[in-house]
C-alpha positions, 0 to 999 in steps of 0.5 A, a space after each residue: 571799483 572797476 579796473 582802470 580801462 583806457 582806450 588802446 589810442 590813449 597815450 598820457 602826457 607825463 605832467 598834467 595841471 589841472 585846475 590848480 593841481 598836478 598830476 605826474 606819471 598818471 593815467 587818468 585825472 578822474 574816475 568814477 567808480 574806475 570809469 575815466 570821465 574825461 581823457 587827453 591824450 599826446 598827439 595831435 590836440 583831437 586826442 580827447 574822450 569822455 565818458 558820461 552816465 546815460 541812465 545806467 550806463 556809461 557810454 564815450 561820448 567823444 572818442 579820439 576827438 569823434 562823436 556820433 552825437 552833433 551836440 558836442 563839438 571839439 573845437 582846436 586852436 593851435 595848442 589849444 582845446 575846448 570841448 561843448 556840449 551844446 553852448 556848454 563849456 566842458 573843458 578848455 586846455 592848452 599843451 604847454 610842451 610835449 610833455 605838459 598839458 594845463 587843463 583851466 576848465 571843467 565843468 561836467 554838472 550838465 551830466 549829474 557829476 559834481 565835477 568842475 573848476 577853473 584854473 586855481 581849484 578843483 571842485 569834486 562832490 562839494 570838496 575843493 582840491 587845489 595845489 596838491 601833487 600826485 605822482 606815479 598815481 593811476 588816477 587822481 581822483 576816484 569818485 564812488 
């Protein structure tokens, strides 16, 4: 596994709820072979990234809320985020205090990763995970 790198703008929030589960103290909710696929960050609510396979290699698609690729859109309403790809919902969360973020959506199979949920579970590579804690965790999840 790779060591964990994040993007030097990325500050964690100390309680992550994401899709039934919680992370606390955390720096990453999932990784893939020590890739984070999908970060948000404190701060304003464009503080988001993703990273996805293309071929061989992994590239942030969305950096600090910017993309170079038209197809995918952040949209920000109040406490509220959504990221698309095309009309494809990638992720939907909601600040719930300055401290706490509540991810109810994810869905990343459009890139060949079994990764997606909703607000009760979380679906990865065919296992469900739902109300589970981690705290102190590097990352919540390591596929690979």
């Amino acid at each position: 596994m790779l060591s964990l790198q994040l993007p030097n703008e990325y500050v964690p929030y100390e309680e992550l709820i994401i899709c039934g589960n919680v992370m606390r103290n955390g720096k990453a909710p999932i990784t893939v072979d020590g890739r984070p696929v999908f970060l948000i960050g404190k701060g304003p609510m464009t503080a988001v990234w993703l990273q996805v396979p293309t071929g061989k290699e992994w590239r942030y698609e969305i950096s600090n809320g910017q993309s170079d690729d038209s197809a995918y859109k952040v949209t920000v309403s109040g406490d509220s985020i959504a990221v698309y790809f095309g009309p494809h919902l990638l992720l939907r969360a909601a600040r719930k205090s300055e401290t706490t973020l509540q991810i109810d959506h994810i869905d990343l199979t459009k890139f060949g990763l079994s990764i997606h949920g909703d607000a009760s579970s979380l679906q990865v590579g065919g296992m469900t995970i739902s109300g589970n804690t981690f705290d102190g965790v590097q990352t919540m999840i390591n596929v690979g």
